[in-house]
N, C-alpha and C positions, 0 to 999 in steps of 0.2 A: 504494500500500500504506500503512496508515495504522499510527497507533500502537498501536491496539487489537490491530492483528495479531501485533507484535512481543510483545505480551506472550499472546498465546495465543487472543486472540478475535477471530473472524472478523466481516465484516462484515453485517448483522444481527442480531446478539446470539447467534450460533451460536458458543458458547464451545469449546474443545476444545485440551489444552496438545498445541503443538507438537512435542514431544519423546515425546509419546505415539505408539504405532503409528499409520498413516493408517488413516481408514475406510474401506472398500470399496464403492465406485459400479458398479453392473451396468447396463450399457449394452445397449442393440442398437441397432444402424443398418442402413435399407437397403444404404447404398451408402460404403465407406472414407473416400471425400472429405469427408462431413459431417463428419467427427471422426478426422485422421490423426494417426499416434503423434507428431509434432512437438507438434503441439497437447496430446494429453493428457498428453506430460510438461511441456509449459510449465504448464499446469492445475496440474498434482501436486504440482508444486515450490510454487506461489504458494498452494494452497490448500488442501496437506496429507494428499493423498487420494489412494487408489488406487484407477484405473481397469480392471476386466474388462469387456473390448469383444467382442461378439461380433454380427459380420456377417452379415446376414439376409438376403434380399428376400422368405422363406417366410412368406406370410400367414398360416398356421396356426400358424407355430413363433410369429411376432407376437404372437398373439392368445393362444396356450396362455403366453405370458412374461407378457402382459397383467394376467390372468384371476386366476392362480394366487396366492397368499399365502403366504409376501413375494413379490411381482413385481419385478421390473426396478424402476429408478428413474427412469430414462431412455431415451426412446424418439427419435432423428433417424426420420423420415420424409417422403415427400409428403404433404400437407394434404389431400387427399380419402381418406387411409389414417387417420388423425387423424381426421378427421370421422365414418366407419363408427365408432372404436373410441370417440369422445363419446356420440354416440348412442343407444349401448348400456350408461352409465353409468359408462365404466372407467378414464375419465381423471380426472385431480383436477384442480382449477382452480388457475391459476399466477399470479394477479392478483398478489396479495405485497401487501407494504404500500406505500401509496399509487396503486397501479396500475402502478411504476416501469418494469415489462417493456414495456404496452399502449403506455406517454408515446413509447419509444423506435420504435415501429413506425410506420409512415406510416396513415396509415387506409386507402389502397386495401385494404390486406391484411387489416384487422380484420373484413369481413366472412363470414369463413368459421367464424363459432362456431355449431356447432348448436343452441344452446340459453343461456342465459342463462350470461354466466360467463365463462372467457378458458380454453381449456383447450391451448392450441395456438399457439407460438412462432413464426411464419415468421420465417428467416433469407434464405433465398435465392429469386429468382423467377428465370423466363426466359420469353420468346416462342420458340419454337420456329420451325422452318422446314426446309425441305429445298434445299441450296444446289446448284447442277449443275454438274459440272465446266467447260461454256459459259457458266454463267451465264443459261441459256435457261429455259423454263419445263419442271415437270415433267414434263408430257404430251409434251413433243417429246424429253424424255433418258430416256424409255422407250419412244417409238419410232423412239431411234436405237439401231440393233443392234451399234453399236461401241463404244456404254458398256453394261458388262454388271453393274458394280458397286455396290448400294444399301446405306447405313449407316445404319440405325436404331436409335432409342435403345432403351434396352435395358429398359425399361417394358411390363409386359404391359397393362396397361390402355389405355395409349397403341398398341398395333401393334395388339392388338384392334378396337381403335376405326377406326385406318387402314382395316385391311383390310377392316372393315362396311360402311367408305364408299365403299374403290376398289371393290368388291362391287358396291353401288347403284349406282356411278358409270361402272360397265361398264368398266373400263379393270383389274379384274385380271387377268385372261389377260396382259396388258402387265407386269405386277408380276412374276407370275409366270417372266416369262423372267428374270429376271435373279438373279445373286447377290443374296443380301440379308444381310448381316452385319448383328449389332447390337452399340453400344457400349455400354460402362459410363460414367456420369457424369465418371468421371478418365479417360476416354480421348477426349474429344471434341476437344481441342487438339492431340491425339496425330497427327489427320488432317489432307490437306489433299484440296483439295478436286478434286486432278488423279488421283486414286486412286477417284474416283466417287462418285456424287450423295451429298450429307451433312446427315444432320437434325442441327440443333443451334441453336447461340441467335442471334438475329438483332439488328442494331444500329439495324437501322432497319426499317418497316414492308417488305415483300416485293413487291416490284413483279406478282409471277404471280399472274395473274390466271385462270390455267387450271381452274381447282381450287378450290369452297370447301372450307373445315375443313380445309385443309392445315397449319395452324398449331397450336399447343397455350398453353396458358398454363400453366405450371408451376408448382406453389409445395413448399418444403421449410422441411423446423423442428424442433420438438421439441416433447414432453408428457413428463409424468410422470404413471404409472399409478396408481388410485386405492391400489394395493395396494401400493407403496413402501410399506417401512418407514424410509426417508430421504427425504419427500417434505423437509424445511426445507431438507437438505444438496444435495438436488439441485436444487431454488429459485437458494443458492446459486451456484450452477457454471452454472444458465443464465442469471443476471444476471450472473458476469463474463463469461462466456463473450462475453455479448451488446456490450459493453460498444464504445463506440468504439476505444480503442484495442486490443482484439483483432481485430476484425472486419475493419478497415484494413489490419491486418500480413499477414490471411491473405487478404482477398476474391481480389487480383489473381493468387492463385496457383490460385482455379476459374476453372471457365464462368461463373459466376454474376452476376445482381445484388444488388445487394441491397436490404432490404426494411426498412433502417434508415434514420430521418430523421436519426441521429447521423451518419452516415459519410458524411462529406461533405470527406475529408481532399485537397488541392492533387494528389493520387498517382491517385486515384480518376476516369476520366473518367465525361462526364454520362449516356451510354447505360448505366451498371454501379449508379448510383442509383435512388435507391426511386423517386425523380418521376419516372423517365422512363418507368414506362408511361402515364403519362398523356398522350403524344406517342406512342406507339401505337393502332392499329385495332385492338379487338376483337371488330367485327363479325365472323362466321365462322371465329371461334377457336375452337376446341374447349379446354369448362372442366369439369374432371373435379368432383364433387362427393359421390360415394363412391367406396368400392372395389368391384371387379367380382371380388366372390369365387372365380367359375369362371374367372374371365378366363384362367390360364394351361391347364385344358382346354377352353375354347369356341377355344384358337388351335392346340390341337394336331389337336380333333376338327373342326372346320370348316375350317382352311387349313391344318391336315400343321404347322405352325408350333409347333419345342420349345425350348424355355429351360432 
C-alpha cells in the first residue's frame, strides 16, 4: 500500500477520498470460488469499495448483464464463455497501461483473445480427468457393477461434450447405469475418491489409456463489459486482485492452478504453477473455445441430463 493511498488516491491515478462513501462494483460469477466473501472484504477494506456479487452459471442472465447499459463491471468466468461474449463486441479491452495484466500471465494462456486486444484475464487452469476409486481405467469402473457412483463436474459444456463422445464411443449404455452426481468447482476437495469415480484436476498426465478426450483443459478469469460504467475502477480491482501477493494467500485454498508467472511463492508446489502445463499431454484433450448456447437443452433433450 503506498502513500498515495493514505492520502486518498489509488493506484493508477484513480483518485477518490477515503472517507467518502465506497463505490459500488457489480459482479457476477459462475461459480463462488472465483471470488468468496473473504476475499471481497479483504478487497473493500484495501480499496474502498463495495462489492454486489451475484452468482450465475445462467448464460442468458450472463449475456442480458453483458448487453444492457450500465452492465456489470465484472464478469469471473471460463475463457470459452469470454471468448463467445468478445466476439460479439461486448467486452472492453483490459491491456491498462503498459500491458501490466498480459506481463503477469505466462503466454500459454495468452492465446485465447479472439480478436486483437487482451479482453480476458485467466486466473486459474486445470487438466481435468476422471480418477476411479481402483485407480483402474475408466472402461473397466463402468463395467464393474459394484461401483455405481460417477462425479462430474458440474459444466454443461463439458458433460455435453462427454456424453457426445461416450455416445460415439458406444460405451453409454455403461454410463448410463450408474449414479452420476455433478460437482461445483468448491466441492471437488470435498470428495474422495473411495465414494466413486471422480472428475477433477490431475497432477500428473493420466496413465488411461482406454479412452481418448477423456480429459479437458480448463481455463477461468475475468472481463469487464464494454458497458461498465467503472470500466478504470474495475481495471483497478483486477490488477490487485491479480497481484502476487493475493493470488498466493488464496491459490492453495482451490483446485486450481494457476496461470501466473508471479506466483511462484516456496508455499506453492510445481504441478499448481503456470509452467506446468507445459509437462502435460494435450494431445486428446478436449479445449472448449466457445460457448455451447443450447448446451444445457441439447443435455436435457438428448440424454434426460438437468442442471
Amino acid at each position: 500500500m503506498g502513500v498515495g493511498f493514505l492520502h486518498g488516491v489509488l493506484p493508477q491515478g484513480l483518485s477518490r477520498s477515503y472517507f467518502s462513501s465506497p463505490q459500488k462494483i457489480q459482479i457476477l460469477t459462475t461459480d463462488e470460488i472465483f471470488f468468496p466473501a473473504e476475499l471481497r472484504e479483504e478487497l473493500e477494506e484495501e480499496l474502498h469499495v463495495k462489492f454486489s456479487v451475484t452468482v450465475t452459471r445462467d448464460w442468458d442472465a450472463i449475456l442480458a448483464n453483458t448487453v444492457a447499459s450500465p452492465g456489470v463491471d465484472l464478469i469471473f468466468l471460463p475463457s470459452f464463455w469470454a471468448q463467445t461474449l468478445a466476439r460479439q463486441g461486448l467486452l472492453a479491452d483490459i491491456s491498462g497501461p503498459g500491458k501490466e495484466l498480459q506481463l503477469r500471465v505466462a503466454s500459454d494462456f495468452l492465446g485465447a483473445q479472439p480478436q486483437e486486444g487482451f479482453y480476458f484475464l485467466p486466473f486459474y487452469w486445470m487438466k481435468t480427468g476422471i480418477k476411479t476409486p481402483d485407480t483402474g481405467s475408466f472402461v473397466d469402473f463402468l463395467k464393474n457393477k459394484k461401483e455405481t457412483t460417477l462425479f462430474l463436474l458440474a459444466d454443461e459444456d463439458l458433460l455435453l461434450k462427454h456424453f457426445q463422445l461416450w455416445k460415439e464411443q458406444g460405451i453409454l449404455d455403461l454410463v448410463s447405469q450408474k449414479k452420476i452426481l455433478t460437482l461445483q468447482l468448491d466441492q471437488i476437495n470435498q470428495k474422495k475418491e473411495t465414494e466413486g469415480a471422480l472428475e477433477g484436476p490431475l497432477k500428473e498426465d493420466s496413465k488411461d489409456s482406454s479412452l481418448p478426450q477423456l480429459s479437458a483443459l480448463l481455463i477461468w478469469g475475468a472481463t469487464i463489459p464494454t458497458t461498465s460504467s467503472n470500466k478504470d475502477l474495475a481495471l483497478d480491482v483486477l490488477t490487485t486482485l491479480s497481484a502476487a501477493e493475493h493470488q498466493e494467500k488464496i491459490l492453495l485454498k482451490t483446485p486450481f492452478n494457476s496461470t501466473f508467472t508471479t506466483v511462484t511463492g516456496n508455499d506453492i508446489p510445481l504441478h499448481r504453477r503456470a509452467e506446468f502445463i507445459r509437462d502435460l499431454r494435450l494431445k486428446d484433450t478436449l479445449i472448449f473455445e466457445k460457448k455451447d448456447q443450447e448446451a444445457k437443452s441439447k443435455l436435457k433433450n438428448d440424454f434426460n441430463i438437468i442442471l
